[in-house]
SEPA-763085 format. One line per 5 residues: number of its first residue (from 1); their letters; for each residue x, z, y of C-alpha. Coordinates in nm, 3 decimals, always signed. Example, Ala and Ser with C-alpha at 12.3 -4.5 7.8 and 13.67 -1.06 7.14 Angstrom:
SEPA-763085
1> as> +1.230:+0.780:-0.450 ~ +1.367:+0.714:-0.106
END
This chain:
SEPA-763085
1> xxxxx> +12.717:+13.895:+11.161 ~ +12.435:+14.049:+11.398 ~ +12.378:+14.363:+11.406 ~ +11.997:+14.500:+11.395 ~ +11.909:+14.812:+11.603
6> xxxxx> +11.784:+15.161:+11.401 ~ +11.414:+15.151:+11.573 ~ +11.256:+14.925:+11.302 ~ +10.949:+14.971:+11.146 ~ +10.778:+14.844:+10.869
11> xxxxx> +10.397:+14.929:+10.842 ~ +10.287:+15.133:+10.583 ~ +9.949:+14.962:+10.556 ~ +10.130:+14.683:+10.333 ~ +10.249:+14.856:+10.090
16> xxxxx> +10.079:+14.771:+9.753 ~ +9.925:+15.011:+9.517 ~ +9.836:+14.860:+9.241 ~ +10.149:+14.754:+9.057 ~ +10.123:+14.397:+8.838
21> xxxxx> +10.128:+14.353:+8.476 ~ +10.467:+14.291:+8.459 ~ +10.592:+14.633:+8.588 ~ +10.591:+14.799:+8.275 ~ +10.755:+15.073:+8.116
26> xxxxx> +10.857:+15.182:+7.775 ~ +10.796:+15.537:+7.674 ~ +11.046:+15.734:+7.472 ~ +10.955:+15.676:+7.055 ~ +11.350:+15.706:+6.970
31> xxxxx> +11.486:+16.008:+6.837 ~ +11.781:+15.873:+7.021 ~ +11.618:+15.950:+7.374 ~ +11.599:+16.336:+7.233 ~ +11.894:+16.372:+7.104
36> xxxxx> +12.090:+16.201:+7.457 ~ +11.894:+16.415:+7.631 ~ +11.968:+16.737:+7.443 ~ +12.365:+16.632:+7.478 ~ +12.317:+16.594:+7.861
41> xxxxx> +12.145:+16.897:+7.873 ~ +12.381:+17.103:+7.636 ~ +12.687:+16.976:+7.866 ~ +12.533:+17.082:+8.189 ~ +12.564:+16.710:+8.349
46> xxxxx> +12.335:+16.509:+8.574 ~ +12.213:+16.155:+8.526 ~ +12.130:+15.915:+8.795 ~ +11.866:+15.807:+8.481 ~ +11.653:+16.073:+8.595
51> xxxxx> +11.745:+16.148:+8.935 ~ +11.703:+15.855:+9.109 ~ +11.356:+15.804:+8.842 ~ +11.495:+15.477:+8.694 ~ +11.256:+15.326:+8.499
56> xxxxx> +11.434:+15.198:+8.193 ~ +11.551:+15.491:+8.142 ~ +11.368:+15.560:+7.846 ~ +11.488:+15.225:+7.713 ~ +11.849:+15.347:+7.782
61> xxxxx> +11.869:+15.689:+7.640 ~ +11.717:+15.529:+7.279 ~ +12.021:+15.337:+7.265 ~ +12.263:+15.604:+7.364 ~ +12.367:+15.484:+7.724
66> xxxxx> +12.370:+15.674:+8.041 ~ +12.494:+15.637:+8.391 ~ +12.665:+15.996:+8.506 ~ +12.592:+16.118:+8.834 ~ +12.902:+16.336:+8.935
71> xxxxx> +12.942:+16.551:+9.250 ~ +12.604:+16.762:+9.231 ~ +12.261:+16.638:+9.251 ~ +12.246:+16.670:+9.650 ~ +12.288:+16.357:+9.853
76> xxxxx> +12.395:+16.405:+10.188 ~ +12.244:+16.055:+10.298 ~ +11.905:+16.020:+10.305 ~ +11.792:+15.657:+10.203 ~ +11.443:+15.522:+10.274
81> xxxxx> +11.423:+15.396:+9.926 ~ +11.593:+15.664:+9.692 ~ +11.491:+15.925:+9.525 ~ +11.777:+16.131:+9.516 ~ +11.762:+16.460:+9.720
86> xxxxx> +11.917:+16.475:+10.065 ~ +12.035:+16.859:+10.117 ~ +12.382:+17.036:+10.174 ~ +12.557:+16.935:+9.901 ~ +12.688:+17.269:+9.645
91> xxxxx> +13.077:+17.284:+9.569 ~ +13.209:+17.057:+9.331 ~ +13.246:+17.153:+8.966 ~ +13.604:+17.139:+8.834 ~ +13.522:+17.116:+8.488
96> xxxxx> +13.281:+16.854:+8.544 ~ +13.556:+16.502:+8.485 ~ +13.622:+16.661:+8.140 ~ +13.210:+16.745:+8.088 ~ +13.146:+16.356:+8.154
101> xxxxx> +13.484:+16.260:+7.932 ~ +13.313:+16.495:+7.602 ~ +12.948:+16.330:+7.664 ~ +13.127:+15.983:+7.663 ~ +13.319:+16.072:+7.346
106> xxxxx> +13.005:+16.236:+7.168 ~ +12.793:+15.937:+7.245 ~ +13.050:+15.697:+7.112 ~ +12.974:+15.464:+7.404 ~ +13.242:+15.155:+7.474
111> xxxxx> +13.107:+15.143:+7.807 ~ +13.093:+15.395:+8.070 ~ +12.875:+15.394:+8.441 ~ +13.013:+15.660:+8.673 ~ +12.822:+15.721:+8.992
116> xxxxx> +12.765:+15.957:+9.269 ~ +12.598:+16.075:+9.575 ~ +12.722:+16.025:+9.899 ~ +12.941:+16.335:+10.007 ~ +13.051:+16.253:+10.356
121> xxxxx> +13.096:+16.625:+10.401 ~ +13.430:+16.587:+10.188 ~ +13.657:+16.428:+10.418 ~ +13.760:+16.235:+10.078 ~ +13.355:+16.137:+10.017
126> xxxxx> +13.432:+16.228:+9.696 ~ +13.728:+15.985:+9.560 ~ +13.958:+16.248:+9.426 ~ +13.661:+16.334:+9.171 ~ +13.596:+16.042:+9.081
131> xxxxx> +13.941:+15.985:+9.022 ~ +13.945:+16.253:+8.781 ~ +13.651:+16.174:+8.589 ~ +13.822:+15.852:+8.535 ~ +14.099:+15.988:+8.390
136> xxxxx> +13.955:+16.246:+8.193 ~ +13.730:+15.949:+8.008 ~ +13.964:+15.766:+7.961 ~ +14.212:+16.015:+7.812 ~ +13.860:+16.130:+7.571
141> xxxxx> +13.811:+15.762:+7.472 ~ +14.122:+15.523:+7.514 ~ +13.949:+15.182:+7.463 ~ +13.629:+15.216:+7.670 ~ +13.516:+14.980:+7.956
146> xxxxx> +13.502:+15.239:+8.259 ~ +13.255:+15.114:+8.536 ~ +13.198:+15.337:+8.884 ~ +12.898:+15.320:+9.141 ~ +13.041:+15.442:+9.429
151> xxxxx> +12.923:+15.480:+9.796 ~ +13.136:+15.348:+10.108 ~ +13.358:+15.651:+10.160 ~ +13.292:+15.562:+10.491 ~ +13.559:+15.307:+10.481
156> xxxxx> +13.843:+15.539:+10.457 ~ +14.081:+15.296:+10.269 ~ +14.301:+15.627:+10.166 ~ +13.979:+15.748:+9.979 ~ +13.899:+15.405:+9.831
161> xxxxx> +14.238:+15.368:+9.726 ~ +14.231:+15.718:+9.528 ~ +13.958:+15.543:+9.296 ~ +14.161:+15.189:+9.270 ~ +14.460:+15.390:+9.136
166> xxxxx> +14.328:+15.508:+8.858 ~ +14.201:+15.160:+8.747 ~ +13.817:+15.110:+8.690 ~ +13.762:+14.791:+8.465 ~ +13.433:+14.708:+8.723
171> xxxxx> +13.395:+14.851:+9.060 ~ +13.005:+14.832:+9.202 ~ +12.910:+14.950:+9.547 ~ +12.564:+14.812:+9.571 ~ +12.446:+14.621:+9.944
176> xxxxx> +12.078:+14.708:+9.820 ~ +11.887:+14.513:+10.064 ~ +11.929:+14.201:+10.323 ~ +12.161:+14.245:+10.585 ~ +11.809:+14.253:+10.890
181> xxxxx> +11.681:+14.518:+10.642 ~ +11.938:+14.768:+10.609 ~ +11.959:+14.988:+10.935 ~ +11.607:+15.067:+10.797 ~ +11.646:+15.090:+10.416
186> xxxxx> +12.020:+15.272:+10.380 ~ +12.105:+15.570:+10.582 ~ +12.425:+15.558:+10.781 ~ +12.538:+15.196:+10.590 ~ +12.649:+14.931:+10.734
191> xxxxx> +12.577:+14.587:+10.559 ~ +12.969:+14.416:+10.700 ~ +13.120:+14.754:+10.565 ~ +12.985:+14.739:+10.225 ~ +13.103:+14.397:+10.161
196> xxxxx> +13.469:+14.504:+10.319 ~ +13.487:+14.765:+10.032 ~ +13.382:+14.531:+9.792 ~ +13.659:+14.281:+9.915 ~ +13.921:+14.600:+9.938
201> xxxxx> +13.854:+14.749:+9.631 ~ +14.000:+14.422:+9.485 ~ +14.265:+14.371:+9.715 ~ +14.437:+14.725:+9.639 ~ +14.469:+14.632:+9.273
206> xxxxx> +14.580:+14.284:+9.298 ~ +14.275:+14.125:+9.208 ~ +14.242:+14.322:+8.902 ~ +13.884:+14.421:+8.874 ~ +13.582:+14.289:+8.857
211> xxxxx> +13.369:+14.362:+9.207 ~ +12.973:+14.431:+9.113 ~ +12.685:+14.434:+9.336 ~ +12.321:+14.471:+9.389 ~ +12.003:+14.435:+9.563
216> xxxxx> +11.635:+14.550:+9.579 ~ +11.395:+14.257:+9.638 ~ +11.030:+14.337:+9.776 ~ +11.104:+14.522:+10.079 ~ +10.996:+14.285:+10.337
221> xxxxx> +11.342:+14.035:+10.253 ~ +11.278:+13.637:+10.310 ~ +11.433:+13.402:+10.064 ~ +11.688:+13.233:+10.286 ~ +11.832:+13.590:+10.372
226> xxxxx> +11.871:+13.668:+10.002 ~ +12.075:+13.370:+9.965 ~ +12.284:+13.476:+10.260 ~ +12.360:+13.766:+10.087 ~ +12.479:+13.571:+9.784
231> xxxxx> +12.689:+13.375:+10.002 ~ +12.799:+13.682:+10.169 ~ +12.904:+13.832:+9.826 ~ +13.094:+13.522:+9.712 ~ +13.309:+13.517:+10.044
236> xxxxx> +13.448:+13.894:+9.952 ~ +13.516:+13.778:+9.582 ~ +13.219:+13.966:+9.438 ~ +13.197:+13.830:+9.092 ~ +12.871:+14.046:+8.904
241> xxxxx> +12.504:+14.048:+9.085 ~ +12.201:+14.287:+8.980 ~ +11.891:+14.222:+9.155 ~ +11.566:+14.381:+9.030 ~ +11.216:+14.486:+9.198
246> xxxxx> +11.194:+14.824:+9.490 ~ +10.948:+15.077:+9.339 ~ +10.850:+15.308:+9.524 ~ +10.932:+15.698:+9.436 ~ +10.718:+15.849:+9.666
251> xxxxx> +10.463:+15.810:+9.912 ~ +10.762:+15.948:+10.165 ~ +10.964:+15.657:+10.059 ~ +10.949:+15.319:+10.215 ~ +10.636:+15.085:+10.095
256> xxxxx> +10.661:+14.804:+9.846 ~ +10.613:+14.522:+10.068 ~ +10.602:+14.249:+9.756 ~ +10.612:+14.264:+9.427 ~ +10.856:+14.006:+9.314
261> xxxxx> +10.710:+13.765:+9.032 ~ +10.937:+13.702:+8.717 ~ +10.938:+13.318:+8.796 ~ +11.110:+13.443:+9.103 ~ +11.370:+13.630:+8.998
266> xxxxx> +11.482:+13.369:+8.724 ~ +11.503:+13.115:+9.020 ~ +11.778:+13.370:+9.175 ~ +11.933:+13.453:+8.875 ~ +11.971:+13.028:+8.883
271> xxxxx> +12.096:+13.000:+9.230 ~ +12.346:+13.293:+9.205 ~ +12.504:+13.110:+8.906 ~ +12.520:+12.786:+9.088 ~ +12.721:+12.971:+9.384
276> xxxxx> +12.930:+13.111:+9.126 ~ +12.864:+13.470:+8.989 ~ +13.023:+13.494:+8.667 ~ +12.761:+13.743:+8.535 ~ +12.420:+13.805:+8.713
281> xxxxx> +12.098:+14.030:+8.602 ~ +11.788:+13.947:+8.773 ~ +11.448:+14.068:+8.653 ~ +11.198:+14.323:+8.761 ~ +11.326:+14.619:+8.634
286> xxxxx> +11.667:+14.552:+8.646 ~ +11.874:+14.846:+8.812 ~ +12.242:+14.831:+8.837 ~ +12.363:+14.997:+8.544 ~ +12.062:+14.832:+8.325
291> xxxxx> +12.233:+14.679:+8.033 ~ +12.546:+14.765:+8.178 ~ +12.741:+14.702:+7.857 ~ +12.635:+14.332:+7.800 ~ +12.817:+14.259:+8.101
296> xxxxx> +13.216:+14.242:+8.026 ~ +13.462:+14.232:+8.294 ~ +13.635:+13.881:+8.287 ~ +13.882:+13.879:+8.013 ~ +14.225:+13.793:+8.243
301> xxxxx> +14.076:+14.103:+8.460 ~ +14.031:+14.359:+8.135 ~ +14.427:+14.221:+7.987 ~ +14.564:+14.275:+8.295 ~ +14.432:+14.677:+8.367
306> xxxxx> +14.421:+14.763:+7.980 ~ +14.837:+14.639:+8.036 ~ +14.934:+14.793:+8.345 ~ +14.730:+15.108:+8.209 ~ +14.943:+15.127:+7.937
311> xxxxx> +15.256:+15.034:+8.066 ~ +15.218:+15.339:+8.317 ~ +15.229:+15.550:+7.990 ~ +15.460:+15.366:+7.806 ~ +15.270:+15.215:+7.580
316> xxxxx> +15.304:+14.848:+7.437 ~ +14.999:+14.623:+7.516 ~ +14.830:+14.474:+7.186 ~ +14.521:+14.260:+7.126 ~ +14.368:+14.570:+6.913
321> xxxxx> +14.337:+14.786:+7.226 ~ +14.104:+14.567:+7.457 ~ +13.804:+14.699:+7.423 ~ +13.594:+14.287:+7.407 ~ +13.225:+14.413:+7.370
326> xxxxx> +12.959:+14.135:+7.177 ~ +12.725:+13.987:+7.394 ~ +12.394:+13.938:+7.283 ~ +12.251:+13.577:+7.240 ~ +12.022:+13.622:+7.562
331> xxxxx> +12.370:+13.611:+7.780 ~ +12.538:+13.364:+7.664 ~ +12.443:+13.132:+7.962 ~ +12.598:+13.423:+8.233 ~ +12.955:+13.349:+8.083
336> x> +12.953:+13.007:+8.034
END
């Protein structure tokens, strides 16, 4: 694959300001969005819901779902397209794996989204952590779907390994953008390296995971290099694809070239099916963990860690323990 040099440019001047009628966003009339905001608060935690500015995430904390943003709240990458702060990041928090696992517990969720910033001033990135917040879930809540956003570790496949061994059901590391596009959208990435961690992350558990990715459309991407991607997913094994509109978080932040019609995005969610996604979300406000739960990990892939989970504790495997969440009508056509 070619590799495109750090001097490019993308002129502000096309950005768009006016946003179309389909960009909309629900505000919070759930006393469910109080109440899951009051528990986050109350347990001290951070949410990428609110630091990265998602927009659904009033729609998210009405229902009781949240994606936890572990390691602090300082990102020591700084991304042309997120919102997240880039500063030295503070110590981690020991307690904080067991203030994720009573937040999971008190929410009664069945599905869990696990993220963090980048730390590459832990020469770990952050892996041990996550590790432990994996554990500590699911020790709180035995039968729950456990999904982690993580970034690259900078390839280390001793760090990447640490999270593999204590057995995610889905593992997402996100390409966000075209491979031309991304020496200008992520800081420090490298397109080939994310999609080698997708394609290790697998590989170190025998297969036993389901690999998750996803991209921003409207930055300046052409069709035929979106479909490369796809390709380029399905040749590491990558089996779940979220694509969903860039918006802009600040007039800092890299310009919306395009906004991305509906039409559109249905005609990738189409073609990603055809090359053989088992599960894809495509929309305009569609964000990695949106509707995370309506997405199940394939059901050889959740028998086969919910088993080797419990056989590492000595537990015997039954058909009561896998956690097989109801999809809603809408989704059907993703798992057929």
């Amino acid at each position: 694959m070619s590799h495109c040099g750090p001097k490019m440019r993308m002129d502000p001047a096309l950005h768009r300001e006016r946003k179309p009628e389909w960009i909309k966003v629900r505000l919070p009339n759930n006393p469910e969005f109080w109440s899951t905001k009051s528990l986050i608060t109350d347990l001290k935690l951070v949410t990428v819901c609110e630091e990265a500015q998602c927009p659904n995430r009033w729609e998210c904390w009405s229902q009781r779902t949240a994606t936890f943003m572990i390691a602090g709240e300082k990102c020591t990458r700084a991304c042309g397209f997120c919102a997240v702060k880039t500063a030295k990041p503070d110590a981690l928090e020991a307690d904080e794996p067991e203030r994720v696992a009573e937040a999971t517990r008190r929410m009664g969720l069945r599905h869990v989204v696990i993220t963090a910033v980048a730390r590459d001033d832990l020469r770990d990135g952050g892996a041990e952590h996550f590790k432990q917040t994996i554990e500590a879930v699911r020790e709180a809540c035995p039968s729950i779907i456990i999904e982690v956003l993580v970034p690259d570790f900078n390839d280390r496949d001793w760090a990447l390994q640490m999270v593999m061994d204590a057995r995610p059901h889905i593992f997402n590391h996100n390409i966000e953008t075209v491979e031309r596009l991304t020496p200008l959208v992520r800081s420090r990435a490298r397109y080939e390296r994310s999609l080698t961690v997708l394609q290790k992350a697998k590989r170190f558990v025998d297969g036993k995971v389901a690999t998750k990715s996803g991209m921003m459309l409207g930055l300046g991407e052409r069709k035929d290099e979106v479909i490369r991607a796809m390709d380029d997913l399905r040749t590491h094994d990558v089996t779940v694809l979220t694509l969903g509109q860039y918006l802009r978080p600040t007039p800092k932040h890299l310009p919306v070239v395009e906004y991305i019609t509906p039409e559109a995005f249905e005609e990738y969610k189409a073609i990603a099916l055809d090359k053989g996604f088992r599960h894809v979300a495509s929309g305009p406000l569609v964000r990695s963990s949106y509707h995370a739960a309506d997405f199940r990990p394939e059901l050889d892939v959740l028998e086969a860690i919910e088993a080797d989970v419990r056989a590492a504790k000595g537990l015997e495997l039954g058909p009561e323990h896998l956690p097989i969440p109801t999809l809603r009508p809408e989704f059907d056509r993703v798992t057929a």
